[in-house]
C-alpha positions as CSV (number, residue, x, y, z in Angstrom):
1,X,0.0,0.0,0.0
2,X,1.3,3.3,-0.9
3,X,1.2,6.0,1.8
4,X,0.4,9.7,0.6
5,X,2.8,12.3,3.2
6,X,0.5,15.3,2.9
7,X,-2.3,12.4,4.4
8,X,0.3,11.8,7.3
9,X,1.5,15.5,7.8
10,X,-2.4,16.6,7.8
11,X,-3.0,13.9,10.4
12,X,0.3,14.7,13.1
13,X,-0.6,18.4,12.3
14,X,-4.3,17.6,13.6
15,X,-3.3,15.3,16.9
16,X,-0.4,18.2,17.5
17,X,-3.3,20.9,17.5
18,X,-5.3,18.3,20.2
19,X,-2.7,18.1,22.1
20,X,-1.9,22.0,22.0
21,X,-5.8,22.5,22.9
22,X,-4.9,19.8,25.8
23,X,-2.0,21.7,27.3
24,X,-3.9,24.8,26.9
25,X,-6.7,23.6,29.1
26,X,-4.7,22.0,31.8
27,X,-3.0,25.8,32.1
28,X,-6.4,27.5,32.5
29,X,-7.9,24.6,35.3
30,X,-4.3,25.0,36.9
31,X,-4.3,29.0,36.7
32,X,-7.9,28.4,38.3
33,X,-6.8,26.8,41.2
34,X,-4.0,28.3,41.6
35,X,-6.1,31.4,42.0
36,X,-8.3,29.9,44.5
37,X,-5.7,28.7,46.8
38,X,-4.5,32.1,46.6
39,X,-8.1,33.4,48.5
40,X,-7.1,30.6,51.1
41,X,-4.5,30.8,54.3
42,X,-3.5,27.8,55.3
43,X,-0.3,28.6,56.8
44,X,3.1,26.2,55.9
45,X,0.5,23.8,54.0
46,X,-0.8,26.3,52.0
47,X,2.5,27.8,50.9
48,X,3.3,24.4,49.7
49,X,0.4,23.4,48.0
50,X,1.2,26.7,46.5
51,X,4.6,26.4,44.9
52,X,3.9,22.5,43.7
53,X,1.0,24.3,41.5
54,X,3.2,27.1,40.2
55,X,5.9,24.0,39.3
56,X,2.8,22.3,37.4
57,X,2.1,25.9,36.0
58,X,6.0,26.3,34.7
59,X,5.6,22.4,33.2
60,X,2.8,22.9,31.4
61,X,4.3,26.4,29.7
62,X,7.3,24.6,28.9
63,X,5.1,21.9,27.1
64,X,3.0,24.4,25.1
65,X,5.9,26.3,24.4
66,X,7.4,22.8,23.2
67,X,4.5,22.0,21.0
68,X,4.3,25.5,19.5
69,X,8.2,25.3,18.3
70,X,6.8,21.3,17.0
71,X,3.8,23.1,14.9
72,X,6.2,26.0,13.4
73,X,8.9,23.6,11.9
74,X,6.0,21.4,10.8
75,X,4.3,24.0,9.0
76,X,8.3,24.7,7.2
77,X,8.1,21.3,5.6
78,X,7.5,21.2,1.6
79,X,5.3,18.7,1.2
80,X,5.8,18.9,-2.6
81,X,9.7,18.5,-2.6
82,X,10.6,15.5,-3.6
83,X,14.1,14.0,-3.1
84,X,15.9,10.7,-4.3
85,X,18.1,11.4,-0.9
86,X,16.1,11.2,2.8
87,X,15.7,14.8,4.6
88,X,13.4,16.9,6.3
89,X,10.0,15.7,4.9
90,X,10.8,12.5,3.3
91,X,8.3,9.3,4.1
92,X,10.2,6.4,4.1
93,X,8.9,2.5,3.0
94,X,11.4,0.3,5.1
95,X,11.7,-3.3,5.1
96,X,10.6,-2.7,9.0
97,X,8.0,0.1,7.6
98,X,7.3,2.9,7.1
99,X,8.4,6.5,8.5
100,X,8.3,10.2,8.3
101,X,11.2,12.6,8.6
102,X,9.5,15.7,10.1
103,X,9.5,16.5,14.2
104,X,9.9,14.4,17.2
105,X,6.3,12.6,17.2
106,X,5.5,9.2,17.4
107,X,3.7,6.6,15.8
108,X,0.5,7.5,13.9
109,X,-1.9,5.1,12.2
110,X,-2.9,5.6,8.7
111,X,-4.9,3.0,7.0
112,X,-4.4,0.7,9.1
113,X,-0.3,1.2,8.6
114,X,1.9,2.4,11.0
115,X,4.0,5.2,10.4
116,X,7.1,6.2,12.8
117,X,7.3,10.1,12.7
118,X,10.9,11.2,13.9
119,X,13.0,13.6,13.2
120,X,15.9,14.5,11.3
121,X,18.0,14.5,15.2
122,X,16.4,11.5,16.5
123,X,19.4,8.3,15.6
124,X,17.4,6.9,13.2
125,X,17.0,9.9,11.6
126,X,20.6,10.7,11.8
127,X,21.2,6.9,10.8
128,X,18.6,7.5,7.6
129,X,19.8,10.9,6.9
130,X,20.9,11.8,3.3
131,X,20.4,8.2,2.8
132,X,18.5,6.8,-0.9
133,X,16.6,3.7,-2.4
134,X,18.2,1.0,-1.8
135,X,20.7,1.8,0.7
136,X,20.9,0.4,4.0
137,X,21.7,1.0,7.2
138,X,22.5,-0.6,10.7
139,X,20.1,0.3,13.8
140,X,19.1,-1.3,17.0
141,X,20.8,-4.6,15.9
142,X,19.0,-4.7,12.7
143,X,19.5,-4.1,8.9
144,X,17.1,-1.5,7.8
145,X,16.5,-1.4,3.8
146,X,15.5,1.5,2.3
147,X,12.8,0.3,-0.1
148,X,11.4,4.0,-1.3
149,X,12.2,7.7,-0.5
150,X,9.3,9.5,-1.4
């Protein structure tokens, strides 16, 4: 089965935006209560219960801020370009599957296929980089063959 990448880069873009909109509501439930332990005195316990939310606050700004960096370099990749070498924005058919050089990810399910999306720093990707048809490559004790850089 052939895989289309503008099918796989609509569906990470979408399950990037969920998880965004995630993130985004944690913050406001955690700003919430932060707030209304702030209209509490509880003394020492208080103050505690305090700082661990503004730590959960700083965590979950990191993580948006994280996923916001993720979504811009997404939105950079040419879709069109098509290369006979493996770089940012290739989809990969491997004799162990099939992947997608674009951001730091996961696994995604398209048609019933599963497609590793990594990125170009991840080892495999540094393993697969500038790579082409036919090549192959060592990783995690295995032989990977490149069957098809599209």
């Amino acid at each position: 089965m052939i895989m289309k990448k503008e099918v796989i880069h609509e569906k990470m873009t979408k399950q990037l935006d969920v998880r965004i909109e995630n993130v985004q509501r944690a913050l406001k439930i955690q700003k919430e209560s932060l707030k209304t332990a702030s209209e509490s005195t509880a003394g020492d316990k208080h103050n505690t219960s305090r700082a661990m939310m503004h730590i959960e606050e700083e965590k979950l700004n990191r993580q948006l801020d994280q996923l916001f960096v993720l979504k811009k370099l997404s939105g950079k990749i040419n879709l069109q370009k098509k290369d006979t070498h493996i770089t940012l924005g290739s989809l990969i058919q491997t004799n162990y599957g099939w992947l997608y050089i674009s951001i730091p990810f996961g696994n995604l399910v398209i048609n019933e296929q599963e497609v590793m999306i990594v990125s170009l720093v991840s080892p495999i990707g540094k393993a697969l980089q500038n790579k082409k048809t036919g090549d192959c490559i060592e990783f995690n004790s295995k032989k990977w063959k490149i069957l098809k850089v599209y």
